[in-house]
mmCIF file as gemmi writes it, N, C-alpha and C atoms, coordinates in Angstrom:
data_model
loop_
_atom_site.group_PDB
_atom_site.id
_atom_site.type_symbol
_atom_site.label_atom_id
_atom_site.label_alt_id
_atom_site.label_comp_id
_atom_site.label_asym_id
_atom_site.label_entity_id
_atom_site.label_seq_id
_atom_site.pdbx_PDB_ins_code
_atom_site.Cartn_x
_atom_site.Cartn_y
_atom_site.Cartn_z
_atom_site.occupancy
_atom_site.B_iso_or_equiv
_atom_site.pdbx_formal_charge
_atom_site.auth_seq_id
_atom_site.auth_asym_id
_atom_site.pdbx_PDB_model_num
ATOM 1 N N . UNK Axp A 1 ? 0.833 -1.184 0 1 0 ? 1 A 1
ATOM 2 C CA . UNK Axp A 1 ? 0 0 0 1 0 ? 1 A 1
ATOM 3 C C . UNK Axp A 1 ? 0.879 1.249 0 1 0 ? 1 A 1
ATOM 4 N N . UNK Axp A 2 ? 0.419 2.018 -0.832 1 0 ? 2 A 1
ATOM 5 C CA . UNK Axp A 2 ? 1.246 3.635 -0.592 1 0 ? 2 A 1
ATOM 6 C C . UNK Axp A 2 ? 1.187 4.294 0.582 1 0 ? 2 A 1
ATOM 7 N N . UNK Axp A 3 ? 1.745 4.969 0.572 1 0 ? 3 A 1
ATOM 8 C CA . UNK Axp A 3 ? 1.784 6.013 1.824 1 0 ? 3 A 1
ATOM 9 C C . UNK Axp A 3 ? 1.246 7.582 1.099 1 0 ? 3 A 1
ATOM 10 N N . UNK Axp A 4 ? 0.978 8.665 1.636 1 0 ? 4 A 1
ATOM 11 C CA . UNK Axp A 4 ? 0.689 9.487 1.456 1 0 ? 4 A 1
ATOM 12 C C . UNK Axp A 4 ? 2.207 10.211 0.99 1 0 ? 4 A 1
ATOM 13 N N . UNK Axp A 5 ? 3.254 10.202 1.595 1 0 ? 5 A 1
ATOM 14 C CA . UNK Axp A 5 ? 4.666 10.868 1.533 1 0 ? 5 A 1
ATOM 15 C C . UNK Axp A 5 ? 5.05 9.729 0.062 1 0 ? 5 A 1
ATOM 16 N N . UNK Axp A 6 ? 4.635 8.409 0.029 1 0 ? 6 A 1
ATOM 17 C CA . UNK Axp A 6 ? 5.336 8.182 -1.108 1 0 ? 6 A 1
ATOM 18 C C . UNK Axp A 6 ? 4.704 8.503 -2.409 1 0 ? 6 A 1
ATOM 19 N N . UNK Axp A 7 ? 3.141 8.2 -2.329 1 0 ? 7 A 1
ATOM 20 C CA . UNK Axp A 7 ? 2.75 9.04 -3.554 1 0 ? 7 A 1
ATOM 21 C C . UNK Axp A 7 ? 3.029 10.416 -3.948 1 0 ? 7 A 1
ATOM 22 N N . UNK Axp A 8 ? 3.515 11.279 -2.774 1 0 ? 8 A 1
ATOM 23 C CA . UNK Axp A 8 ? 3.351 12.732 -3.014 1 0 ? 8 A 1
ATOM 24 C C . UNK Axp A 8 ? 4.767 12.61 -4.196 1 0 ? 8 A 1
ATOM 25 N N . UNK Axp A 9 ? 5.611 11.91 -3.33 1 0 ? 9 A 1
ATOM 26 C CA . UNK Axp A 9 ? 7.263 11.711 -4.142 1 0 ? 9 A 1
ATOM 27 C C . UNK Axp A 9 ? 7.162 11.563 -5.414 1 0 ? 9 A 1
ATOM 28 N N . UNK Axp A 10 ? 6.109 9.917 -5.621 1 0 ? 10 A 1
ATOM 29 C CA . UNK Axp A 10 ? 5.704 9.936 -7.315 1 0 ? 10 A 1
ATOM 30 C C . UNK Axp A 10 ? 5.552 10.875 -8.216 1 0 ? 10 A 1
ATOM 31 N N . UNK Axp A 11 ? 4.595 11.375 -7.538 1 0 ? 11 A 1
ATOM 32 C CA . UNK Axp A 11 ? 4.259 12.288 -8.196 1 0 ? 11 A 1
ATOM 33 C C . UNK Axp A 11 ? 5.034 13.786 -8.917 1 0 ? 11 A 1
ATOM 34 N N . UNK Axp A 12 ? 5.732 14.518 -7.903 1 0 ? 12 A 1
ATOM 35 C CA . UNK Axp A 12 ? 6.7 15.033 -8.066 1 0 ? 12 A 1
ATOM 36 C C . UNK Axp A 12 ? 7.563 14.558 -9.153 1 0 ? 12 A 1
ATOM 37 N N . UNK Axp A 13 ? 8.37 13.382 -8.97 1 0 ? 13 A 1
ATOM 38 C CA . UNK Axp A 13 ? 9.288 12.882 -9.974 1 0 ? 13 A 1
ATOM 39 C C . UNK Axp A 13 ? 8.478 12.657 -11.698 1 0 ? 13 A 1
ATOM 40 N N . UNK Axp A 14 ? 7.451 12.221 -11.333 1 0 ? 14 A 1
ATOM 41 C CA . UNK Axp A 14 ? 6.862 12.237 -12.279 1 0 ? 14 A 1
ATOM 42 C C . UNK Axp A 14 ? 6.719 13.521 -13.314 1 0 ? 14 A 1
ATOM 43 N N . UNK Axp A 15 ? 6.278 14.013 -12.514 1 0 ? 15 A 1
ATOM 44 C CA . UNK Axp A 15 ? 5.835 15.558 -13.227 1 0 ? 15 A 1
ATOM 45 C C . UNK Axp A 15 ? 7.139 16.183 -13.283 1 0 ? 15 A 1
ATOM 46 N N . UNK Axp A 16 ? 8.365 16.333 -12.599 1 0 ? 16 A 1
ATOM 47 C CA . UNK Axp A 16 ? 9.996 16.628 -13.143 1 0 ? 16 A 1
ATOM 48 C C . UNK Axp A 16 ? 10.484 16.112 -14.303 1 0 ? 16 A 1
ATOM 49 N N . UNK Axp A 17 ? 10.068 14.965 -14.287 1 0 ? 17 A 1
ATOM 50 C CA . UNK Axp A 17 ? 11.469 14.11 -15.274 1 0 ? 17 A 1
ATOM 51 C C . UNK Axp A 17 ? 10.465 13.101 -16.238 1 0 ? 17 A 1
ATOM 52 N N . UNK Axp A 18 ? 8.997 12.855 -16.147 1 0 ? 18 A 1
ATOM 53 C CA . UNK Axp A 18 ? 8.634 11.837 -17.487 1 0 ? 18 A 1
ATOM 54 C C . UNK Axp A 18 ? 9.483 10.782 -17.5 1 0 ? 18 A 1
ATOM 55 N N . UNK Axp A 19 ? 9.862 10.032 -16.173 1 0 ? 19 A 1
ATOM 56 C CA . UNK Axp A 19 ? 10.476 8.973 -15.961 1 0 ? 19 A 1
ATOM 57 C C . UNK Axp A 19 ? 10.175 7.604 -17.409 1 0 ? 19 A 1
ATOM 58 N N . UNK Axp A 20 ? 11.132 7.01 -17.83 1 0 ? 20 A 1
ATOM 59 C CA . UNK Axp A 20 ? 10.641 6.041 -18.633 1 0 ? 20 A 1
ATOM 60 C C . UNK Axp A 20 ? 10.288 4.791 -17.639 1 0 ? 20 A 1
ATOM 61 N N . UNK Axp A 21 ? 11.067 4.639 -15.945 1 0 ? 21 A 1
ATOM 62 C CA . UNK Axp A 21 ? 10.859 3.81 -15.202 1 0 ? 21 A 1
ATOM 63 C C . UNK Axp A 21 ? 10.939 4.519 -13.951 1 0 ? 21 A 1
ATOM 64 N N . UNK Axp A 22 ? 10.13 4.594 -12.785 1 0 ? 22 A 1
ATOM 65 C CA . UNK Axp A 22 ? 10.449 4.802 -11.497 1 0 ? 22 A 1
ATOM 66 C C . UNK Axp A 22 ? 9.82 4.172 -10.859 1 0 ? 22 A 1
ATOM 67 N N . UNK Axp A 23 ? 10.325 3.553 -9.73 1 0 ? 23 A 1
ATOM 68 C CA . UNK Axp A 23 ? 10.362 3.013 -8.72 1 0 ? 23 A 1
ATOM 69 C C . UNK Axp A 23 ? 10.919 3.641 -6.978 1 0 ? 23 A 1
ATOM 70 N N . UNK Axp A 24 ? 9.586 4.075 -6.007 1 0 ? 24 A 1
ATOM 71 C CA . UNK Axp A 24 ? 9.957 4.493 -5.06 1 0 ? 24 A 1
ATOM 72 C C . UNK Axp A 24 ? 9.601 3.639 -3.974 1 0 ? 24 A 1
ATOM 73 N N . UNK Axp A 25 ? 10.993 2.898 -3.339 1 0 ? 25 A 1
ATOM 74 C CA . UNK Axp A 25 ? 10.388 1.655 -2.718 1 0 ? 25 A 1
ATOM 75 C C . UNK Axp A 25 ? 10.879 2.888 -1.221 1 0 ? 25 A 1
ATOM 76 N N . UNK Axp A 26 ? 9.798 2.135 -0.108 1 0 ? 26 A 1
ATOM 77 C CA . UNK Axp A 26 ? 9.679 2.479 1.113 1 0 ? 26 A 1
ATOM 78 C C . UNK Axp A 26 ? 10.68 1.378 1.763 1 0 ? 26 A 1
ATOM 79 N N . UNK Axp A 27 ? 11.654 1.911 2.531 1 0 ? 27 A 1
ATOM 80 C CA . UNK Axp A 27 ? 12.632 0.952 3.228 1 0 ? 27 A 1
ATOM 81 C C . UNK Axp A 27 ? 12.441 1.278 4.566 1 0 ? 27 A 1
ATOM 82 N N . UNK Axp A 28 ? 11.026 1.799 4.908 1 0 ? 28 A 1
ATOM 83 C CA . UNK Axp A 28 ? 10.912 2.12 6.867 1 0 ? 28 A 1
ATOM 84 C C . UNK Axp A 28 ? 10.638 1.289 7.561 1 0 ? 28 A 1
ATOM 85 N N . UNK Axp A 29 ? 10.16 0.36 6.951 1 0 ? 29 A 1
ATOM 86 C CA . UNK Axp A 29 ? 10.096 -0.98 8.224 1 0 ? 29 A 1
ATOM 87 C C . UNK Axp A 29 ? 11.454 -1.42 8.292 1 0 ? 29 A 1
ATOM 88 N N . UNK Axp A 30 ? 12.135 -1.733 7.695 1 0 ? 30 A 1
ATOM 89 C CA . UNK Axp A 30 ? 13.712 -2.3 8.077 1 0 ? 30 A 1
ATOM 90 C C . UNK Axp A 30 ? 14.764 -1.198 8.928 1 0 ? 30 A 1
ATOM 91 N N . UNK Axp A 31 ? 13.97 0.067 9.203 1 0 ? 31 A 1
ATOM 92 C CA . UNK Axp A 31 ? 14.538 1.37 9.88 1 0 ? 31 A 1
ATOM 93 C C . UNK Axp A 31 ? 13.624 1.994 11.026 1 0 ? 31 A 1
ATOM 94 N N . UNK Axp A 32 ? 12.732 0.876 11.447 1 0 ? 32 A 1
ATOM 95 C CA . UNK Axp A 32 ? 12.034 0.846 12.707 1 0 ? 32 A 1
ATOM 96 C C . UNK Axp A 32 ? 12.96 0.96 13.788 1 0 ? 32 A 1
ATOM 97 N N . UNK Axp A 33 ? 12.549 1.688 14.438 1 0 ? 33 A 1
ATOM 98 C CA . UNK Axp A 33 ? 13.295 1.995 16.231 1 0 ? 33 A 1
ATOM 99 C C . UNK Axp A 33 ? 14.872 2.807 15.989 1 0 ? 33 A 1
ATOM 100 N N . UNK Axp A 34 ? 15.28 2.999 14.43 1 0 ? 34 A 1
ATOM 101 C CA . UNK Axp A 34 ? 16.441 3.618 14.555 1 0 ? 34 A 1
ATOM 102 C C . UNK Axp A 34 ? 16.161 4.621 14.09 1 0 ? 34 A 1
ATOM 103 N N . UNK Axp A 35 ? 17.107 5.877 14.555 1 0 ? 35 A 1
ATOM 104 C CA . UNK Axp A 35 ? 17.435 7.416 14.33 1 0 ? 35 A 1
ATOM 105 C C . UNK Axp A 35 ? 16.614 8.011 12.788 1 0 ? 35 A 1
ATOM 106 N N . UNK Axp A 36 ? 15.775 8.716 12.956 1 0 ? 36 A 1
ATOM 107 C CA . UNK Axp A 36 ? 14.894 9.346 11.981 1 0 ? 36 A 1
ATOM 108 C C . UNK Axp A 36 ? 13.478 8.414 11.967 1 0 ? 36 A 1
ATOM 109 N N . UNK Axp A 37 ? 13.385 7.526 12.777 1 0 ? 37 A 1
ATOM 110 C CA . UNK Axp A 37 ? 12.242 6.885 12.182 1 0 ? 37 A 1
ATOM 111 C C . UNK Axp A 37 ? 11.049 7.738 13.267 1 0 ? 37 A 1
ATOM 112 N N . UNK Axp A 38 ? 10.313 7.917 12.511 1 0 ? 38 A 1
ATOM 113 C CA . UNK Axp A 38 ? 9.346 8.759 13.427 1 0 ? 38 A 1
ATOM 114 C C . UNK Axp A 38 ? 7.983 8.513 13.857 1 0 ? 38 A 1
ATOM 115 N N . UNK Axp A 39 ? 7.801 7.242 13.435 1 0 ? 39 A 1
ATOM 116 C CA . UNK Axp A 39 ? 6.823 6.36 13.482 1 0 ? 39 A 1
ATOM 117 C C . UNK Axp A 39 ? 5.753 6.252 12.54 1 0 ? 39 A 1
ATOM 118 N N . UNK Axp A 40 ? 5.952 7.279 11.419 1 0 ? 40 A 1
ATOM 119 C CA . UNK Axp A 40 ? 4.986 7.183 10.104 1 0 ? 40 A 1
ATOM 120 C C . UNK Axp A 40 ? 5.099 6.065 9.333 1 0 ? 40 A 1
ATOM 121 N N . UNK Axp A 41 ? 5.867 5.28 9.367 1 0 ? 41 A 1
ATOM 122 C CA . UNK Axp A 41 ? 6.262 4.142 8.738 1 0 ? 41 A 1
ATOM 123 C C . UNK Axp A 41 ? 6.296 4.888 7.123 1 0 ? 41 A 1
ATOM 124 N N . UNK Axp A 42 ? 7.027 5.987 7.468 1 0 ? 42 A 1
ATOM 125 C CA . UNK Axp A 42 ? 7.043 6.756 5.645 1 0 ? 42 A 1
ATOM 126 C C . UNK Axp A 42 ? 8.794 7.383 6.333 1 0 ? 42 A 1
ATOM 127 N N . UNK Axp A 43 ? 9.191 6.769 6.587 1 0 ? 43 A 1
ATOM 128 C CA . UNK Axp A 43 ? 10.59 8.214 6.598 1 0 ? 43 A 1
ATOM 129 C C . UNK Axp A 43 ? 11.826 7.838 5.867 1 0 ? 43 A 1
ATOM 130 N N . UNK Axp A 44 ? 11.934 6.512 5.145 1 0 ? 44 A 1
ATOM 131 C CA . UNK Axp A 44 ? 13.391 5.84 4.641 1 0 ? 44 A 1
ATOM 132 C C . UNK Axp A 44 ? 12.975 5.171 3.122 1 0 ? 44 A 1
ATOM 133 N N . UNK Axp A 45 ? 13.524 6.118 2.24 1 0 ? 45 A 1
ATOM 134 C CA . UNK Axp A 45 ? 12.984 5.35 0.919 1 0 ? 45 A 1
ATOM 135 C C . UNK Axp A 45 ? 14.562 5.079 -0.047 1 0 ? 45 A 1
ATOM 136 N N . UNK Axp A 46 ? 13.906 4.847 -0.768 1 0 ? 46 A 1
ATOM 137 C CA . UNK Axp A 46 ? 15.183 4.534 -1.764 1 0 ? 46 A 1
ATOM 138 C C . UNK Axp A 46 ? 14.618 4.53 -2.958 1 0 ? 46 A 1
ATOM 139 N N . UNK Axp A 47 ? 14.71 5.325 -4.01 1 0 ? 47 A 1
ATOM 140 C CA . UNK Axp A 47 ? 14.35 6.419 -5.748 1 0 ? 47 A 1
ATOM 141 C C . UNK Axp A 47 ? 15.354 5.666 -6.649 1 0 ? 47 A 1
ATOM 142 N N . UNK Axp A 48 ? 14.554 4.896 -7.444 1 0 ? 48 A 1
ATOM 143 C CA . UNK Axp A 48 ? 15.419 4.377 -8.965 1 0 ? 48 A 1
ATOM 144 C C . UNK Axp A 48 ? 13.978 4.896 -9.924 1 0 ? 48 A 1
ATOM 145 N N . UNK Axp A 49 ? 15.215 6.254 -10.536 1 0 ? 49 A 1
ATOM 146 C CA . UNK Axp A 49 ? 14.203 6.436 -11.673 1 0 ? 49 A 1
ATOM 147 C C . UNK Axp A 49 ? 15.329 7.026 -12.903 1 0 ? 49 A 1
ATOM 148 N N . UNK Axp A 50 ? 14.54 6.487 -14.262 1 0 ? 50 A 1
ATOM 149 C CA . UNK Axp A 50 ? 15.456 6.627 -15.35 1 0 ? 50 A 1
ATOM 150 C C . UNK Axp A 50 ? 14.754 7.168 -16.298 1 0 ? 50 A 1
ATOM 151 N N . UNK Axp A 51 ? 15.547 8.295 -16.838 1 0 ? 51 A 1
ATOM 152 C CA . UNK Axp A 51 ? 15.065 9.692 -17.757 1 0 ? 51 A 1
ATOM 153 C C . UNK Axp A 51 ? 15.833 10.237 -18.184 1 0 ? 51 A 1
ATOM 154 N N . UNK Axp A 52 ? 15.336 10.901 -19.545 1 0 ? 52 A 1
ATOM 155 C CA . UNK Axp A 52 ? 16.149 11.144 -20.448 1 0 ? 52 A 1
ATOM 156 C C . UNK Axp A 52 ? 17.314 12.54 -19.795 1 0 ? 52 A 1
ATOM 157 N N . UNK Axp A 53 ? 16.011 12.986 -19.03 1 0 ? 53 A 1
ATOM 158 C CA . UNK Axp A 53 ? 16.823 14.038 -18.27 1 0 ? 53 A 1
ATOM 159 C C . UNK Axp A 53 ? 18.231 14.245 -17.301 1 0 ? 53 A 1
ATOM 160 N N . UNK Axp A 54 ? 18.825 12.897 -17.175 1 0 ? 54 A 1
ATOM 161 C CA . UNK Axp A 54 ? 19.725 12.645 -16.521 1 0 ? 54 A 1
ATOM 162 C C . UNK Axp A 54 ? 20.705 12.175 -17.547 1 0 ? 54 A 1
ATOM 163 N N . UNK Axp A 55 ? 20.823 12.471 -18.782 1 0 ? 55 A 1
ATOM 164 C CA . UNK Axp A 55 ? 22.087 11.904 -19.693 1 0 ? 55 A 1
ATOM 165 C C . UNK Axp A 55 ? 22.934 12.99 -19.55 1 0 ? 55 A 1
ATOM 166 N N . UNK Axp A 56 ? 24.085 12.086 -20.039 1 0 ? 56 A 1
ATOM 167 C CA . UNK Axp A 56 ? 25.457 13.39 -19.912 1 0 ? 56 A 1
ATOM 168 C C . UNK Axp A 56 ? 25.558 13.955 -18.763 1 0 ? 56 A 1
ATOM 169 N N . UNK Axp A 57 ? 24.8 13.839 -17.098 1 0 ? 57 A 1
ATOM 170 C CA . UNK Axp A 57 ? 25.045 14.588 -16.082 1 0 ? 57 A 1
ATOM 171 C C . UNK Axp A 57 ? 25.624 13.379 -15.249 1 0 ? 57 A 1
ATOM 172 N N . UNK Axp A 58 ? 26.27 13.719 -14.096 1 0 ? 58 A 1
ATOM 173 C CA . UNK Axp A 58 ? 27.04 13.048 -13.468 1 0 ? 58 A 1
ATOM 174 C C . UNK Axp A 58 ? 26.317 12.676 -11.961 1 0 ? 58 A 1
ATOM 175 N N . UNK Axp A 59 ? 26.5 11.512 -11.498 1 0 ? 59 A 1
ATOM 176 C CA . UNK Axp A 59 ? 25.683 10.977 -10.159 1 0 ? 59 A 1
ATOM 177 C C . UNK Axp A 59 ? 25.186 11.977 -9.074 1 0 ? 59 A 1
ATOM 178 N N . UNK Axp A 60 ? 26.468 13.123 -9.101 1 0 ? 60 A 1
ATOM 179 C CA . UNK Axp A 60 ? 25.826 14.136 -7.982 1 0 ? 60 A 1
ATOM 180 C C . UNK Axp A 60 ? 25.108 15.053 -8.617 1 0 ? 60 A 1
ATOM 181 N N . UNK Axp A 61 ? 24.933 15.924 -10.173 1 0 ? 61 A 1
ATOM 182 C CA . UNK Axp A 61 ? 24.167 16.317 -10.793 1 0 ? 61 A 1
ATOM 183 C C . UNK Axp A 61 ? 22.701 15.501 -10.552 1 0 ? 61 A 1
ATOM 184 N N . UNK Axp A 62 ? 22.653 14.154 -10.694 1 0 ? 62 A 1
ATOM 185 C CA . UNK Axp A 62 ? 21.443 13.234 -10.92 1 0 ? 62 A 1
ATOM 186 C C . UNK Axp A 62 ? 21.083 13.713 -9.226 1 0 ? 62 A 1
ATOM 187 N N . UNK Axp A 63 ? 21.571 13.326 -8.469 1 0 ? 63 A 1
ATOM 188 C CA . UNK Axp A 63 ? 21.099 13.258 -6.957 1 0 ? 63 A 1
ATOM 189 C C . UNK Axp A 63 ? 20.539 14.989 -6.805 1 0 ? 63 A 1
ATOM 190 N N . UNK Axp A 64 ? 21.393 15.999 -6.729 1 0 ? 64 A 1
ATOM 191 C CA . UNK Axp A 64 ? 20.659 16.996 -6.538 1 0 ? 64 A 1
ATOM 192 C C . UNK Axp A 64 ? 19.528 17.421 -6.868 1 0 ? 64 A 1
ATOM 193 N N . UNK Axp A 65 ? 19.335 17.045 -8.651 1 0 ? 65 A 1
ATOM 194 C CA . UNK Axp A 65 ? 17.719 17.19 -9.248 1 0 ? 65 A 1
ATOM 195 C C . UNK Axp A 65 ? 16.928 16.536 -8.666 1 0 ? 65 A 1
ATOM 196 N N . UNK Axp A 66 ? 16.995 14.826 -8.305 1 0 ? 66 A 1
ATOM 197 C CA . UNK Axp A 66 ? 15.828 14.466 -8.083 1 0 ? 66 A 1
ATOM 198 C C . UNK Axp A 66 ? 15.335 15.244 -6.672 1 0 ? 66 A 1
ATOM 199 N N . UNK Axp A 67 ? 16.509 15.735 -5.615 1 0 ? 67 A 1
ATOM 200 C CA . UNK Axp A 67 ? 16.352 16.461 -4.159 1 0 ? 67 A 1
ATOM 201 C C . UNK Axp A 67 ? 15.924 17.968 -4.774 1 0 ? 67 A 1
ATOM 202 N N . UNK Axp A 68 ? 15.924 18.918 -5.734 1 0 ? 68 A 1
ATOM 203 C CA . UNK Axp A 68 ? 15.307 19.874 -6.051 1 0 ? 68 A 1
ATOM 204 C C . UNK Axp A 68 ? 14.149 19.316 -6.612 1 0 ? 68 A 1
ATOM 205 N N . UNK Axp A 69 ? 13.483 18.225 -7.064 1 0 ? 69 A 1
ATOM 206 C CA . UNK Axp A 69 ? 12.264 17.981 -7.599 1 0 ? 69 A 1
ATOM 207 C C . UNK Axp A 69 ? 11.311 17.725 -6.526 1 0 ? 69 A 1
ATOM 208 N N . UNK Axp A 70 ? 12.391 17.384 -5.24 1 0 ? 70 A 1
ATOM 209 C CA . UNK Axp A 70 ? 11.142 16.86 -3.748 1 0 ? 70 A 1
ATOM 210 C C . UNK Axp A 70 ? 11.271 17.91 -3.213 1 0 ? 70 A 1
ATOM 211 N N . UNK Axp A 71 ? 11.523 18.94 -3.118 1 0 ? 71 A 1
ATOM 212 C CA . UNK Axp A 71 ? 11.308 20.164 -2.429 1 0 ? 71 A 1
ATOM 213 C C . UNK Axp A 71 ? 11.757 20.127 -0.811 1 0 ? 71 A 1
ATOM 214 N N . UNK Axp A 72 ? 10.69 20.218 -0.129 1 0 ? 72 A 1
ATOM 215 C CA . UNK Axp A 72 ? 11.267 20.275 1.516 1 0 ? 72 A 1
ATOM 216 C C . UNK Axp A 72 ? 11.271 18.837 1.907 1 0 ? 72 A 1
ATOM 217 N N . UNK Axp A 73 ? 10.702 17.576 0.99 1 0 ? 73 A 1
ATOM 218 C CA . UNK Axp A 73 ? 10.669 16.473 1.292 1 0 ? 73 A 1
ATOM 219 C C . UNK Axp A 73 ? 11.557 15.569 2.576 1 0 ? 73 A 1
ATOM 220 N N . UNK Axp A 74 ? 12.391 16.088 1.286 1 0 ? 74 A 1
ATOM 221 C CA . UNK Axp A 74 ? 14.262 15.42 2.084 1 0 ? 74 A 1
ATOM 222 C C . UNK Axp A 74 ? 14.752 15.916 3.039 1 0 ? 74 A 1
ATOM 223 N N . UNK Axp A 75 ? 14.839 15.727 4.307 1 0 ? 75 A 1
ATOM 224 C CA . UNK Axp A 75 ? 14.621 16.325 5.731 1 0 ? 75 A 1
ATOM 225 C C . UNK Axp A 75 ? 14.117 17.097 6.69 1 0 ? 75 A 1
ATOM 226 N N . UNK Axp A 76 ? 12.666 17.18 5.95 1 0 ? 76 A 1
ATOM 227 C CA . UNK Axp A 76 ? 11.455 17.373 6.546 1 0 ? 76 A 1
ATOM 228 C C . UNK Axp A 76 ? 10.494 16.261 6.748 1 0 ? 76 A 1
ATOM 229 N N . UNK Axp A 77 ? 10.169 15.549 6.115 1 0 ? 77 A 1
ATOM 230 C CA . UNK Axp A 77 ? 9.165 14.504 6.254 1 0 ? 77 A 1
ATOM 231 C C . UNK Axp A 77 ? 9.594 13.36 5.652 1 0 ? 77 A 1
ATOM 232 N N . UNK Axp A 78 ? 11.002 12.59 5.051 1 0 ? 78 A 1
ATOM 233 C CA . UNK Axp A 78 ? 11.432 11.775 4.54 1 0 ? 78 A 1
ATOM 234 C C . UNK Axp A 78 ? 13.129 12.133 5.198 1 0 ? 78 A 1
ATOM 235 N N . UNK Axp A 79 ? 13.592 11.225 6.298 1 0 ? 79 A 1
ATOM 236 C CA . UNK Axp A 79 ? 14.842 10.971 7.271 1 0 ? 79 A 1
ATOM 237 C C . UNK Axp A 79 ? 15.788 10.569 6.122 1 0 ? 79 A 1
ATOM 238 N N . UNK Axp A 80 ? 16.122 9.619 5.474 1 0 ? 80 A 1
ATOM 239 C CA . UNK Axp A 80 ? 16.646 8.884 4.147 1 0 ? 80 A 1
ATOM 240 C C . UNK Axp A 80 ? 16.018 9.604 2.943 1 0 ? 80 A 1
ATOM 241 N N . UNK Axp A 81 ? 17.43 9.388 2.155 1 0 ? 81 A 1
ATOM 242 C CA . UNK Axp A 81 ? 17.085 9.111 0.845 1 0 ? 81 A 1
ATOM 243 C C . UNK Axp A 81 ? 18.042 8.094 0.137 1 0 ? 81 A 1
ATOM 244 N N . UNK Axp A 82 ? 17.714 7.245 -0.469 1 0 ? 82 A 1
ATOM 245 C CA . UNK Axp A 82 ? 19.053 6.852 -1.277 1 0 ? 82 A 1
ATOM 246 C C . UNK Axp A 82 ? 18.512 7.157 -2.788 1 0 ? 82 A 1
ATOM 247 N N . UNK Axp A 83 ? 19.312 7.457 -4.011 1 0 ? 83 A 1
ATOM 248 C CA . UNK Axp A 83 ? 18.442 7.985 -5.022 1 0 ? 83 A 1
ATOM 249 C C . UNK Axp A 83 ? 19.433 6.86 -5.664 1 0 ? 83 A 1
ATOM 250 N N . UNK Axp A 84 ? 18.964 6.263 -6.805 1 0 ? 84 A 1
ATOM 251 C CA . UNK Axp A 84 ? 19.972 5.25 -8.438 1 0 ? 84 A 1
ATOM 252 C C . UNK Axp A 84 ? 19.134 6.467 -9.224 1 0 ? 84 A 1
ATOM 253 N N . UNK Axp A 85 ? 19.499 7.208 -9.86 1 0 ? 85 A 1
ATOM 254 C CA . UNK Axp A 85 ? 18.976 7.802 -11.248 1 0 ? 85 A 1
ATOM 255 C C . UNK Axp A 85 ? 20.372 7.438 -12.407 1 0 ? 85 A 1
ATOM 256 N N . UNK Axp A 86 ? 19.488 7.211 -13.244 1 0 ? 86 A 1
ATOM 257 C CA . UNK Axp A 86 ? 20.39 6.961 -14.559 1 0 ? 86 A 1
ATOM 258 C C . UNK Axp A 86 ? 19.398 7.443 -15.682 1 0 ? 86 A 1
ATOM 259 N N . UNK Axp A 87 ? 20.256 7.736 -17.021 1 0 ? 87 A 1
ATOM 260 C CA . UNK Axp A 87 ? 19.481 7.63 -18.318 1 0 ? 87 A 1
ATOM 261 C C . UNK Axp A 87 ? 19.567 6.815 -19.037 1 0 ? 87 A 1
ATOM 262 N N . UNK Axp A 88 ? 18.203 6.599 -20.143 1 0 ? 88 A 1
ATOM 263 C CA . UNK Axp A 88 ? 17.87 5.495 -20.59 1 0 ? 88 A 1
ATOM 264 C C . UNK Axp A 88 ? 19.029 4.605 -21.52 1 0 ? 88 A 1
ATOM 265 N N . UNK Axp A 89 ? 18.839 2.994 -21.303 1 0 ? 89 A 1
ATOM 266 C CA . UNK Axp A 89 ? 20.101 2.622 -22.133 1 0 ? 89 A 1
ATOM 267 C C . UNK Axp A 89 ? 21.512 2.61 -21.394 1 0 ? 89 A 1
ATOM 268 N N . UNK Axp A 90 ? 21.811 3.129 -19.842 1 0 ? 90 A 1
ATOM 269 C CA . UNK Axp A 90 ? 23.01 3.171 -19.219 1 0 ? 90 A 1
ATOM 270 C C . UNK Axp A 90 ? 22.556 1.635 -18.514 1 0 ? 90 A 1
């Protein structure tokens, strides 16, 4: 089932980048009782999404966009992030 914080994420990425694939898996149950977990069972995710928009830019280029596409997300209401962005064909 979604969460409210992970659809919002979808969505976002979605509407940034016209992902050809994304995938925003929730990793907060395996981050129960440790540091950031806040009991929403929404605070630790991990972002594999692939778009054209990420060719020719480099892993920390890729990481900053998808963290300017979530806005206050990323250490406001989401403790973790781990992001894989690549473009299509890598």
């Amino acid at each position: 089932m979604t969460g409210p914080v992970q659809a919002e994420m979808e969505d976002l990425l979605r509407a940034a980048f016209a992902p050809v694939r994304l995938a925003v898996i929730n990793d907060s149950a395996s981050h129960r009782g440790h540091a950031g977990d806040d009991g929403s069972g929404e605070s630790h995710f991990t972002v594999e999404i692939e778009a054209e928009a990420f060719a020719g830019k480099s892993r920390l280029e890729r990481q900053r966009m998808v963290n300017r596409a979530l806005g206050d997300l990323p250490g406001q209401r989401v403790h973790a992030l781990a992001i894989k962005a690549k473009a299509p064909h890598e």
